[in-house]
C-alpha positions in Angstrom: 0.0 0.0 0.0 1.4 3.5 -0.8 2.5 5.8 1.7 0.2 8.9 2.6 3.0 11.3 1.2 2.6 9.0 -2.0 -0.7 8.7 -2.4 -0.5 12.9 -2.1 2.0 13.2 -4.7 0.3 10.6 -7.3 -2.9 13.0 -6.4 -1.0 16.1 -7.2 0.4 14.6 -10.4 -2.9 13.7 -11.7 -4.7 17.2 -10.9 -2.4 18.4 -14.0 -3.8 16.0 -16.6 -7.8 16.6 -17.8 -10.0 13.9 -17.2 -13.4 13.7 -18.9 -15.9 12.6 -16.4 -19.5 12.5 -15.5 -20.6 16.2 -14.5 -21.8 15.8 -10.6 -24.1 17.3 -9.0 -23.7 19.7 -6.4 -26.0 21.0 -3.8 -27.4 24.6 -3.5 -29.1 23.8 -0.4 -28.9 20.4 1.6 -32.4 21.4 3.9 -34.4 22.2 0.9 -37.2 20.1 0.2 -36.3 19.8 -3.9 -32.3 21.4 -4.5 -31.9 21.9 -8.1 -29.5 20.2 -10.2 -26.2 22.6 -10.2 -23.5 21.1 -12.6 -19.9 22.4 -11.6 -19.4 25.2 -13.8 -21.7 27.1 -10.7 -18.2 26.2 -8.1 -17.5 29.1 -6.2 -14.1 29.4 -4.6 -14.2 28.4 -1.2 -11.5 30.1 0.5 -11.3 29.6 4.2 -12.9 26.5 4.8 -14.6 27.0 8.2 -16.2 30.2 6.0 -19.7 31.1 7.3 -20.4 27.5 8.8 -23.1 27.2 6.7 -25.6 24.0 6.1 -23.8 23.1 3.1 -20.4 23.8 3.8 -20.7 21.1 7.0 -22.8 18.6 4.6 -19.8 19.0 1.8 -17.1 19.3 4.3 -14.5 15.9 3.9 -14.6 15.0 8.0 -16.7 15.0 11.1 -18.2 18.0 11.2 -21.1 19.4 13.4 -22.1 23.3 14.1 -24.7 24.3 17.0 -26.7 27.5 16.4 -27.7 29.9 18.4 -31.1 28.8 18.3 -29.5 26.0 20.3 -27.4 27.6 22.6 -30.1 29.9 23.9 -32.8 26.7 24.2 -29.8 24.7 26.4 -29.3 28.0 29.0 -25.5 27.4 29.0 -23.6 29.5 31.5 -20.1 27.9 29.9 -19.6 26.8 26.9 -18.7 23.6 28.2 -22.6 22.5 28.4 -22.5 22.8 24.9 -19.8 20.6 23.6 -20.9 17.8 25.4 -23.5 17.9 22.4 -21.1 17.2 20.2 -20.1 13.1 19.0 -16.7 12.5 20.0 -16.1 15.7 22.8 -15.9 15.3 26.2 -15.8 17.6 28.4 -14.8 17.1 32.6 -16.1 19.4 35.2 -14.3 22.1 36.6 -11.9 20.5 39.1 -8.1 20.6 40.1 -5.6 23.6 39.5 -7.5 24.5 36.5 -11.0 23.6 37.8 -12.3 27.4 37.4 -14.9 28.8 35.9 -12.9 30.3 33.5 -11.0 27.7 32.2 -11.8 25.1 29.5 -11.5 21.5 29.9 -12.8 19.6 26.7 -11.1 16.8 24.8 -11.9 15.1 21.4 -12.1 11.0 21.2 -10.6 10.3 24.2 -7.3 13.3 23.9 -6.9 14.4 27.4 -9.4 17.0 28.7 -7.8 19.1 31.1 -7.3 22.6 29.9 -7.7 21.3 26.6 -4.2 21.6 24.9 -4.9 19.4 22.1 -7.5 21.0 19.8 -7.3 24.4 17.9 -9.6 26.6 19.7 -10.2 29.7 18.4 -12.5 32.6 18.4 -13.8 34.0 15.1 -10.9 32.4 13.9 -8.1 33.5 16.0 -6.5 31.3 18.5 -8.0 31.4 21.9 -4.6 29.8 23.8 -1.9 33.0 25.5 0.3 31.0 23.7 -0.6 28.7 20.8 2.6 27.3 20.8 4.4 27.7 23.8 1.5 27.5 26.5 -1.7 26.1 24.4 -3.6 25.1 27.4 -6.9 26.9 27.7 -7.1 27.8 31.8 -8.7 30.9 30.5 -11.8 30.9 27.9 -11.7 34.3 27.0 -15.1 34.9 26.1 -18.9 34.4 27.5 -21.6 32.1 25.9 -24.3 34.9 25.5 -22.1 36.6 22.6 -21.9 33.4 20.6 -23.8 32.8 17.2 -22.7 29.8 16.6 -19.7 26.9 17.7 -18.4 25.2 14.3 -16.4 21.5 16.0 -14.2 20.2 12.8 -13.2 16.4 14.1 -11.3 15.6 10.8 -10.9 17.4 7.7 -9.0 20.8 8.6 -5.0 19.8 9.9 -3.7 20.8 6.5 -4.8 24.6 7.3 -5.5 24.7 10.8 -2.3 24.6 13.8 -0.5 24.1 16.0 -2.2 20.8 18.2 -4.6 20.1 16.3 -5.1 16.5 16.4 -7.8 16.8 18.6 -9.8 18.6 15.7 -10.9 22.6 15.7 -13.1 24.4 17.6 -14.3 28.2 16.3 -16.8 29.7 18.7 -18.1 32.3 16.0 -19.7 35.9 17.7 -22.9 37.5 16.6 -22.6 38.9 12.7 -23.4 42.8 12.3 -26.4 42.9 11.0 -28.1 44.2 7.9 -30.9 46.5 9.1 -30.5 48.6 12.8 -31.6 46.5 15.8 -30.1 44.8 19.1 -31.8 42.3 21.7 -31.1 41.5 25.4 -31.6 39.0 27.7 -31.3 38.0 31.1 -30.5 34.3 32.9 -30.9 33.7 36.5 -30.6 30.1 37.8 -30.1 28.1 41.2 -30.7 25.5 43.5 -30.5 24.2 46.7 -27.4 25.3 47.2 -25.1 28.1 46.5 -26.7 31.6 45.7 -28.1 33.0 42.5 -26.0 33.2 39.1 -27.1 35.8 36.6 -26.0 35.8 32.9 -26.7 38.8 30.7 -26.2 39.8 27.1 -26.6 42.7 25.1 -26.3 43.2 21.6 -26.8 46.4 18.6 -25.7 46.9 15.5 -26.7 47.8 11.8 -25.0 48.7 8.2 -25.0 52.0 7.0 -26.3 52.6 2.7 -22.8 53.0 2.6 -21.9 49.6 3.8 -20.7 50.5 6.8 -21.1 48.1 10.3 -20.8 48.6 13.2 -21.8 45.7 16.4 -21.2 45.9 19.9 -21.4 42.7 22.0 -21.5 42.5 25.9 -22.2 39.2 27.9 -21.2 38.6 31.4 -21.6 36.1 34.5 -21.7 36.8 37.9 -22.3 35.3 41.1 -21.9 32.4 42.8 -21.8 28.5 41.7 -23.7 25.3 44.5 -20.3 24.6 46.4 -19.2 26.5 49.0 -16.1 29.1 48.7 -17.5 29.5 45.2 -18.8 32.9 45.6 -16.9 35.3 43.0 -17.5 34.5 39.9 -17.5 37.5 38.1 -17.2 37.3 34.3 -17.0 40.9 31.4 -17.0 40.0 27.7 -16.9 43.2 25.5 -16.4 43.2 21.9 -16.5 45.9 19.2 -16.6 44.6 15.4 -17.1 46.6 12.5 -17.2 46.1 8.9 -16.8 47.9 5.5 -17.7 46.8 2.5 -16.7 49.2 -0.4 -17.1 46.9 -3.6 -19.1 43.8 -4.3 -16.6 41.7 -3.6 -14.2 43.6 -1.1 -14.8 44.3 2.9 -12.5 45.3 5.6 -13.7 44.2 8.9 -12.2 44.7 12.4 -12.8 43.7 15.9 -11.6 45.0 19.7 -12.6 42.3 22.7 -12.0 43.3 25.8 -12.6 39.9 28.7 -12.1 39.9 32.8 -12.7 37.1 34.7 -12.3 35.9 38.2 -13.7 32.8 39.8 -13.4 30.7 43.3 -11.9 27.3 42.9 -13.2 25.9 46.1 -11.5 22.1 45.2 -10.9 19.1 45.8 -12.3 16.9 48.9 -11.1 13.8 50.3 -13.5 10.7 50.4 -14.4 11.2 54.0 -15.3 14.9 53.6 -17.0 14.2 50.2 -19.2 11.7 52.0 -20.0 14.2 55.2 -20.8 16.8 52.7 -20.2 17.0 48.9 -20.6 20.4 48.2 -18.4 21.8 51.3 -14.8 23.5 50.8 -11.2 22.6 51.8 -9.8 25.6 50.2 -10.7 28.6 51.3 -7.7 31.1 49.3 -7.6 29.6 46.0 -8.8 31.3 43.0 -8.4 32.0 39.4 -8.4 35.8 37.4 -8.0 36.7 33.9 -7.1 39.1 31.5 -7.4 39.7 28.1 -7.6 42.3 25.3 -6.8 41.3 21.8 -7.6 43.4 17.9 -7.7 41.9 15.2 -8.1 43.6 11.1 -8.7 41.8 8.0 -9.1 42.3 4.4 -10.6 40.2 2.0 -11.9 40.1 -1.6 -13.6 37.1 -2.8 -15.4 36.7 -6.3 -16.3 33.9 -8.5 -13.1 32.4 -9.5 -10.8 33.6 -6.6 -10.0 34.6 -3.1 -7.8 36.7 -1.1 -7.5 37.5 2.2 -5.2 38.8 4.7 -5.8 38.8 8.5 -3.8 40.4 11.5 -4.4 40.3 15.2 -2.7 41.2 18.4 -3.5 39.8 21.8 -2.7 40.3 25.5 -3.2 38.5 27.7 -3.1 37.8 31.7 -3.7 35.3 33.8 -2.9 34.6 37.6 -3.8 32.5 40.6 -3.2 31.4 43.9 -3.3 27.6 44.9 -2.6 26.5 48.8 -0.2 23.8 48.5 -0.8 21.2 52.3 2.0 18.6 52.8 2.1 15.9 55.5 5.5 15.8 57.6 5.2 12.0 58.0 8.0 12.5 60.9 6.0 14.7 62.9 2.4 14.5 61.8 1.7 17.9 61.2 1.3 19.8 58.1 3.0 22.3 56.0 0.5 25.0 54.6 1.8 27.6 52.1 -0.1 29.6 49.6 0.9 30.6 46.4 0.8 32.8 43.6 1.3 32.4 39.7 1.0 35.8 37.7 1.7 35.4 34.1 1.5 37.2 31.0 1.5 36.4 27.4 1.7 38.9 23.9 0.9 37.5 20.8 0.7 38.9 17.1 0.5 37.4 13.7 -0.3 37.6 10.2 -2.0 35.3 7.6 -2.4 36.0 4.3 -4.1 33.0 2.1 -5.2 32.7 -1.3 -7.2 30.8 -3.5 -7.8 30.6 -7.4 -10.0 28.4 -9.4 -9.0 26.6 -12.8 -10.7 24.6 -15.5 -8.6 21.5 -17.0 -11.2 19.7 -19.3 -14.0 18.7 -16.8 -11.9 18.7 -13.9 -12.6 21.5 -11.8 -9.6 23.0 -9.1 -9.0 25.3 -6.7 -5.9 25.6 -5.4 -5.1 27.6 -2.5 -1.6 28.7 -0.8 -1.6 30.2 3.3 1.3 31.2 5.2 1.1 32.3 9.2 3.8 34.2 10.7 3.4 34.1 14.6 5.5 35.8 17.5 4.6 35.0 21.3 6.2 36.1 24.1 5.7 35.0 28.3 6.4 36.1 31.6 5.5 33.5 33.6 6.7 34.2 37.5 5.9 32.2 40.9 5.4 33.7 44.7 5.0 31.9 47.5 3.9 33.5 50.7 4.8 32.4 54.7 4.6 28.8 55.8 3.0 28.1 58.9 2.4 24.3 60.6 -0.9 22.9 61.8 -2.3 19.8 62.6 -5.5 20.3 60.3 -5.2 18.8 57.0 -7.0 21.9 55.8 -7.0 25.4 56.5 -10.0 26.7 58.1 -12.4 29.5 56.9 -12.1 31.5 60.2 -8.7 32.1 60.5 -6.9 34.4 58.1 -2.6 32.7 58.3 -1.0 34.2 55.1 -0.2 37.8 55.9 2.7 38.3 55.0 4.7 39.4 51.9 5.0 37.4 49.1 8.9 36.1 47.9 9.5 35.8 44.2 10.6 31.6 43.8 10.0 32.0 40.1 11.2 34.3 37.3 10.9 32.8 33.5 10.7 34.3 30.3 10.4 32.8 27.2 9.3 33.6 23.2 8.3 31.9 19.8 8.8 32.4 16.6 6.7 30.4 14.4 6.0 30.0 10.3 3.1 27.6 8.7 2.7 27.5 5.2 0.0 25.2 3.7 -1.1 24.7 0.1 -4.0 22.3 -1.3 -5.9 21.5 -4.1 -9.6 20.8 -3.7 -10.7 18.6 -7.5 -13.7 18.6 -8.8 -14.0 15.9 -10.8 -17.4 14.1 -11.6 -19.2 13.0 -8.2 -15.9 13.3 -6.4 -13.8 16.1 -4.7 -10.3 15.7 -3.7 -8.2 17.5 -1.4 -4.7 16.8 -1.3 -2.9 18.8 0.8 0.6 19.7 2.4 1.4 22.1 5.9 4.9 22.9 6.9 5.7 24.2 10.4 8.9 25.7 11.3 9.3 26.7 14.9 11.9 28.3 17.4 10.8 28.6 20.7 13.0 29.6 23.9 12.6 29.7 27.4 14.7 31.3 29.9 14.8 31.5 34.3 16.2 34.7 35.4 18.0 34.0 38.7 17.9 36.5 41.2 18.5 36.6 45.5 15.2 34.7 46.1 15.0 32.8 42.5 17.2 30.0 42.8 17.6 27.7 39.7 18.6 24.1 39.3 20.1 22.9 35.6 20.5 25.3 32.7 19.0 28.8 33.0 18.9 29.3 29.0 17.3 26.5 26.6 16.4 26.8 22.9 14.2 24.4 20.9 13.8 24.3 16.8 11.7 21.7 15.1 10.3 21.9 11.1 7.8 19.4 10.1 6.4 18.7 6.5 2.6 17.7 7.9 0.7 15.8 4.4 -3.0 15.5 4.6 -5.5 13.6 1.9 -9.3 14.3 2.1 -12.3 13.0 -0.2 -15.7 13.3 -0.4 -17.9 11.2 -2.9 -21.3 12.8 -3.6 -23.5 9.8 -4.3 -26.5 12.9 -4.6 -26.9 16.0 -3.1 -27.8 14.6 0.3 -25.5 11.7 0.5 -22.2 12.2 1.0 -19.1 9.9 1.5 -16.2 11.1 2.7 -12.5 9.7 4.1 -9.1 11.8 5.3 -5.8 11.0 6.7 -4.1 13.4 8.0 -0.9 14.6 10.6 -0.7 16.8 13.4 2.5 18.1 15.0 3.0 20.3 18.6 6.4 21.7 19.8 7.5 21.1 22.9 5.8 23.8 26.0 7.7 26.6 27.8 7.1 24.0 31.1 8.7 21.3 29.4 11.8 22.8 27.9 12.3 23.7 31.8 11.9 20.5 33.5 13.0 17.4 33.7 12.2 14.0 31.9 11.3 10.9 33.1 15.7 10.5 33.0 16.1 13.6 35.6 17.8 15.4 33.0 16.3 18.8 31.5 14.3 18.0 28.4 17.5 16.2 27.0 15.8 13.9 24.4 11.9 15.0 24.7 10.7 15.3 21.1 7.9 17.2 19.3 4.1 15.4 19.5 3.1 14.0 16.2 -0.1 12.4 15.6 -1.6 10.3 12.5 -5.5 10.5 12.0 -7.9 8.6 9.9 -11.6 9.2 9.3 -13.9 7.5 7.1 -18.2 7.9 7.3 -21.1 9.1 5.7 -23.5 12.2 5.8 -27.2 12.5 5.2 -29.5 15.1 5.1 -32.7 16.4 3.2 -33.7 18.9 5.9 -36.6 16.4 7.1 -34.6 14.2 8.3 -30.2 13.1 8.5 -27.6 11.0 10.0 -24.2 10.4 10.1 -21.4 7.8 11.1 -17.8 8.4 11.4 -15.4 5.8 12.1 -11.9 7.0 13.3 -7.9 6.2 14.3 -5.7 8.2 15.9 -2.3 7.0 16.4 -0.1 9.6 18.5 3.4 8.7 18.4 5.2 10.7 20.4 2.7 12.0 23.1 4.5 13.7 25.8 3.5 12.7 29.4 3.8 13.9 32.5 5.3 11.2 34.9 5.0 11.8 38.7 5.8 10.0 41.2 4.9 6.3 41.4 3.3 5.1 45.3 5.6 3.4 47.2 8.7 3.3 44.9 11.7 4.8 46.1 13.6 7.4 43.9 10.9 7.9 41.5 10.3 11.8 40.5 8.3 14.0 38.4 9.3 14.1 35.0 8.2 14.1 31.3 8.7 11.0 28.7 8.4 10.6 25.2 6.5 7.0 25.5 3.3 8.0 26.0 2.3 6.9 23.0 -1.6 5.8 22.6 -4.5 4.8 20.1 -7.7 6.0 20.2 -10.5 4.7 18.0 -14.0 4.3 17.7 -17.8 5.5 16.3 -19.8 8.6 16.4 -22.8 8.8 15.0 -25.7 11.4 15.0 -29.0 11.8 13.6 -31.9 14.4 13.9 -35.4 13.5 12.4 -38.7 16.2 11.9 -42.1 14.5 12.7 -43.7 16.6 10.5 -42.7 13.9 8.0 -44.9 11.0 8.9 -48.3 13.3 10.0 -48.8 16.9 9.3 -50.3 16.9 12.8 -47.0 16.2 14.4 -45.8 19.2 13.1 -43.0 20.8 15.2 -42.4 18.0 16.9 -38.9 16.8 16.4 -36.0 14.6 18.2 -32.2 14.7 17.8 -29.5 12.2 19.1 -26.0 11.3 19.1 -23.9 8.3 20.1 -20.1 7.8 20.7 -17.9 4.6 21.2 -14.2 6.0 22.0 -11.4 3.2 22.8 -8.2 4.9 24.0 -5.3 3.3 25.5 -2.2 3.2 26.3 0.8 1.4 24.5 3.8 0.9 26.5 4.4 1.4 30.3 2.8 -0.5 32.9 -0.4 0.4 31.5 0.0 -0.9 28.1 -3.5 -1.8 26.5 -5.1 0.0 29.5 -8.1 2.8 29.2 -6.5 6.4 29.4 -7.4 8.4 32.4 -10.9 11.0 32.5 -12.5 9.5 29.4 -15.8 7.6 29.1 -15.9 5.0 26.6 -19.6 5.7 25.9 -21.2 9.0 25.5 -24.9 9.3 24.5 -27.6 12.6 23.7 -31.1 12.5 23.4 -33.1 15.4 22.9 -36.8 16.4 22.6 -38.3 19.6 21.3 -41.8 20.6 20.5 -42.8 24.0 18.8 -46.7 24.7 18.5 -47.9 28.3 18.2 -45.9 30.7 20.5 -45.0 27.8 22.3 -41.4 25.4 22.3 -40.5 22.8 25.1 -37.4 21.1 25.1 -36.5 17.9 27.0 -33.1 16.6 26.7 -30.8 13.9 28.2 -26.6 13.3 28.3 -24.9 10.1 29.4 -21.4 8.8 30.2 -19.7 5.5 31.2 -17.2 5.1 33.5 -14.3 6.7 33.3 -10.8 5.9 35.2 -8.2 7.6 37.5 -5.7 5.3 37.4 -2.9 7.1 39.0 0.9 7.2 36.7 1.9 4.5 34.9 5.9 3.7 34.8 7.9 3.4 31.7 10.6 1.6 33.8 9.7 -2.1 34.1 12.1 -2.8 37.4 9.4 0.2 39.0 6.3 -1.0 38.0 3.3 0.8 38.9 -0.3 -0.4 39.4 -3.5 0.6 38.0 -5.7 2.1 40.6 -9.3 1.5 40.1 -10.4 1.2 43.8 -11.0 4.7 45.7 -8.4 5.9 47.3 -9.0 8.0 50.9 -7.6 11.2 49.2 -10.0 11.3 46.7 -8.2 11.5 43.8 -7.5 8.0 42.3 -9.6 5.1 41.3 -12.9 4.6 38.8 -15.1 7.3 38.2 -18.8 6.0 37.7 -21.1 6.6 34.5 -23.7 9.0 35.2 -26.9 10.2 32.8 -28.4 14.1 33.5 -31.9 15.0 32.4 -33.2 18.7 31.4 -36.2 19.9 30.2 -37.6 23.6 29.7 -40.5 25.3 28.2 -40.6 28.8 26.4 -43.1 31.8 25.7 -43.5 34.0 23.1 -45.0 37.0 23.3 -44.6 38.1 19.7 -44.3 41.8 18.5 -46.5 43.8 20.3 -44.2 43.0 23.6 -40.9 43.5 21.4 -40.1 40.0 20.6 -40.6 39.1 24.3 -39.5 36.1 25.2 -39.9 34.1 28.5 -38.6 30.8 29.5 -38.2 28.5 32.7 -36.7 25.4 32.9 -34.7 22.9 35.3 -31.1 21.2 34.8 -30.5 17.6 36.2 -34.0 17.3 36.5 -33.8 14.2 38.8 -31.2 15.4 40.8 -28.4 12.5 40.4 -25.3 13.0 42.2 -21.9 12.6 40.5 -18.8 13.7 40.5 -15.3 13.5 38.9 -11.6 13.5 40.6 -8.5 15.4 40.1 -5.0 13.9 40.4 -2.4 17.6 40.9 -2.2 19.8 43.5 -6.1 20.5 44.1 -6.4 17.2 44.2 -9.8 14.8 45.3 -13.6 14.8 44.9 -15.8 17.6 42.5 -19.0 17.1 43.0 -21.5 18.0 39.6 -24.2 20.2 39.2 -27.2 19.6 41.0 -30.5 20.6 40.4 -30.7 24.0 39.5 -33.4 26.0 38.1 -33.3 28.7 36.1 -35.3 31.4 34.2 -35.0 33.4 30.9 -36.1 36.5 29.2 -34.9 38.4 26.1 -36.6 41.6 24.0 -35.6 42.6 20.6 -35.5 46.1 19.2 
């Protein structure tokens, strides 16, 4: 069997021969009850493949592919983004627990990629990367941006590496903003929500904009979340999301369009508990000083001009970004039984820019239709990333109690790094027409220097090289292909390769050897996808088989119970395979009896098998991941009426504690709880929801009104966290909540 770079060449080489084939059909509109014919002389060049995230641009796209609208969003009374994405076949998402267990931060992972922070997917906002540091620090422990400003989330599984990087095996995510619209006009809307425990959260969202005669628009976006969550020492979350985006069009087929976002956020994270407390009461707090803020202002300008046969555009953005905490770290003397309390502080700060032109042409050879497009990115990061501890005081608590007030004293730098990237991607493809099939073939090439730096002073005291440089280049191949068997049918396959550099954090501690990143590698990942799409707007599915085969996964290795001499430390083995099924389908009712009209039902189902494949836990599950993940939804529209009822379930999922890569130190694989909380099997869980709406139509501004409840049934779960916040998170309980919007 040819190679993948072969099978891309011999694709390439036939793209400059004509080929007279069958003309195929292409469709104008996947949801329409009759699309016309349209032969491909009516191709338009595509461009920028996520593009408006339209119907027919996820039914023709050549991987997994699913977008939630806003219709959605609103209708699921998400206060993180996080409810949403569970949605989605193939993402998982863990509850807010452990160091980055915030409401701020993002923990999602894609068919069965690690979830915490979520460092493996491209996650971006309106296109631009959401990470400080897409390279150098791509973990996401702040989500710079609030779910009432969203129009849309666009989740690409498979289908966009050859454009889309760095760490991107794990698929895109673009959480798209409310458009400018056409005509003047704005809504706003209100969330409350609670339970039996904690206080009252309240979400709000504002929006107005319009477009001039001239083609000039102008938008302004605000949504924010405060209040407190249902555990205790959860009290501040406090959440701003401000965004101005304009947009001039001054030609058909030219527009310059610009944003400025402006995000603060703060949050408790009241974290993990032990089994003992988690049993006396799940929803108490340990930790009464730790907490998570967040900073970030970014612009961003582009131009583009798109017509019939080509397209050009060329974008620019800017961000800075800050984010800080303080974690209380609690060791046990084992000599004298007491326990070590000391709180400390992580202030760190991140500058990007960039700048991305692409381009795109179409070509006729014979009946062979092809666009062929050419990007490059040019990115510069820079970090400050610095550590304080404050004093240290003894006790014989295990915690620190609410009532008493120890650290009050000045804080002592520990930590001073610095650090920068300089990165370059370059990507060109081919997407051919030909008959009833489209072809992708496709090449990215990253090139990457990245340094990190510890600046010792009379408090900062550093262990092993102060000054360490990385460069890497990778030629990344990628092969996608859709067969149209009609306009509602679609088949498609891809292989493709991810690549991500090695982390500031890495290049400054040690491997699994002791020994300063001496021999840690670059990830690289291979991915394969092959399904099927249907859809004729009444009713769709879709099945997507999948293999991931990460290589060279870098893993953190800690210290192994009960094995002397064992440290924390990275290693290149962590190599895994994930594979499995998602599948999806939606159907209208409408379709069997006109009096079932409005009534419709959606579902999804995953199988994910990841494991491990060398170590101690060779063939074993990976840890936080459920095999099985399941939606079910119900909704029901009659007259100013909708009701929505709608369930999510996961299996178990496993803490297993670290495996070892060194077979004279084996380690075991926990599955029994362990006192602290923090190892052993999670159990499966399934949540209910249901809410109803009211619509009062336009003599009350477009009022709406809607109540509803979350968990309906009230079942108790909870995840675990295995770093310094470690134990028990309980989930969400019951919680009610309310809505109302206007529009004017």
């Amino acid at each position: 069997m040819p190679s993948l770079s072969r099978a891309i060449a011999l694709a390439l080489l036939a793209s400059a021969a004509p080929l007279y084939a069958q003309t195929a059909s292409v469709d104008s509109s996947p949801h329409s009850e009759k699309a016309p014919t349209t032969n491909l002389e009516g191709v338009h060049v595509t461009g920028d493949w996520l593009g408006d995230a339209t119907s027919r641009d996820v039914q023709n796209h050549p991987g997994a592919r699913t977008v939630i609208r806003r219709e959605q969003i609103v209708e699921a009374a998400p206060t993180q983004v996080r409810d949403m994405l569970r949605r989605i076949p193939g993402v998982q998402v863990q509850e807010s627990n452990g160091t980055g267990g915030s409401d701020i931060s993002l923990n999602v992972g894609v068919r069965g990629l690690t979830a915490r922070l979520s460092p493996r997917s491209t996650i971006l906002l309106d296109g631009v990367p959401i990470a400080v540091a897409p390279y150098g620090q791509p973990q996401v422990s702040m989500m710079p941006m609030a779910v009432g400003n969203l129009d849309a989330i666009d989740v690409v599984r498979g289908g966009g590496s050859v454009r889309f990087g760095p760490q991107n095996v794990g698929g895109i995510i673009n959480f798209v903003t409310r458009e400018i619209p056409e005509t003047f006009g704005g809504t706003a809307g209100v969330m409350l929500q609670g339970g039996a425990h904690g206080g009252i959260q309240t979400q709000s969202n504002a929006f107005v904009g319009g477009t001039t005669a001239q083609g000039l628009g102008i938008a302004l976006l605000y949504s924010g979340v405060k209040g407190p969550g249902y555990r205790e020492r959860h009290n501040q979350t406090n959440i701003d999301d401000v965004m101005l985006k304009a947009r001039y069009a001054f030609s058909a087929t030219d527009t310059l369009s610009s944003s400025l976002h402006y995000y603060r956020g703060q949050a408790d994270m009241p974290g993990g508990l032990s089994q003992a407390d988690y049993n006396a009461d799940p929803f108490q707090s340990r930790r009464p000083f730790d907490d998570f803020r967040g900073l970030r202002k970014d612009a961003v300008l582009k131009y583009s001009h798109v017509d019939d046969r080509r397209s050009f555009e060329v974008q620019t953005y800017y961000t800075d970004s800050f984010r800080g905490s303080h974690i209380e770290t609690i060791a046990l003397n084992s000599k004298t039984g007491q326990y070590t309390h000391q709180l400390n502080a992580y202030p760190r700060n991140y500058h990007t820019f960039a700048i991305e032109p692409r381009y795109s042409q179409l070509f006729d050879w014979g009946d062979w239709k092809h666009e062929i497009s050419v990007g490059y990115r040019y990115l510069n990061e820079a970090m400050h990333e610095r550590t304080l501890r404050n004093n240290q005081y003894t006790s014989a608590l295990y915690y620190t109690p609410f009532d008493t007030s120890p650290y009050d004293g000045f804080y002592v730098r520990t930590g001073n790094n610095v650090g920068g990237t300089e990165a370059h991607a370059f990507y060109i493809d081919d997407t051919i027409n030909a008959g009833h099939w489209t072809i992708t073939p496709g090449l990215r090439y990253e090139r990457i220097n990245i340094w990190w730096q510890a600046l010792p002073d009379a408090t900062v005291i550093v262990k092993g090289p102060a000054y360490r440089r990385e460069k890497y280049s990778k030629p990344l191949p990628s092969l996608n292909v859709v067969y149209h068997l009609s306009e509602q049918w679609k088949l498609y396959a891809n292989a493709e390769t991810s690549f991500g550099s090695l982390q500031y954090f890495q290049i400054g501690q040690k491997n699994a050897q002791n020994q300063f990143a001496d021999g840690l590698a670059p990830e690289k990942a291979r991915t394969y996808e092959i399904g099927t799409r249907y859809d004729n707007g009444v009713w769709g599915a879709e099945a997507t088989a999948f293999r991931i085969n990460f290589d060279h996964e870098l893993q953190l290795v800690g210290k192994i119970a009960n094995v002397a001499n064992s440290h924390d430390g990275w290693t290149n083995l962590g190599a895994t395979t994930h594979k499995g099924l998602e599948t999806a389908a939606h159907l209208d009712f409408s379709t069997f009896d006109e009096r079932l009209r409005g009534l419709s039902l959606w579902g999804t189902a995953t199988f994910t098998k990841a494991t491990y494949n060398y170590g101690s836990f060779a063939g074993r599950d990976l840890p936080f991941y459920s095999r099985r993940t399941a939606n079910l939804g119900l909704r029901y529209e009659r007259a100013q009426w909708a009701f929505n009822l709608d369930a999510f379930s996961q299996s178990r999922q496993h803490s297993p504690g670290t495996p070892s890569f060194d077979p004279t130190k084996p380690a075991d694989y926990i599955t029994i709880g362990t006192p602290a909380g923090d190892y052993g099997d999670i159990p499966g869980w399934t949540t209910w929801n249901a809410r109803a709406e009211y619509r009062f139509g336009p003599s009350l501004s477009y009022l709406k009104f809607a109540a509803g409840v979350k968990n309906l049934f009230d079942r108790r779960y909870f995840t675990r966290s295995t770093d310094n916040n470690n134990g028990l998170y309980v989930g969400q309980p019951r919680t009610y909540f309310v809505q109302a919007s206007v529009d004017f």
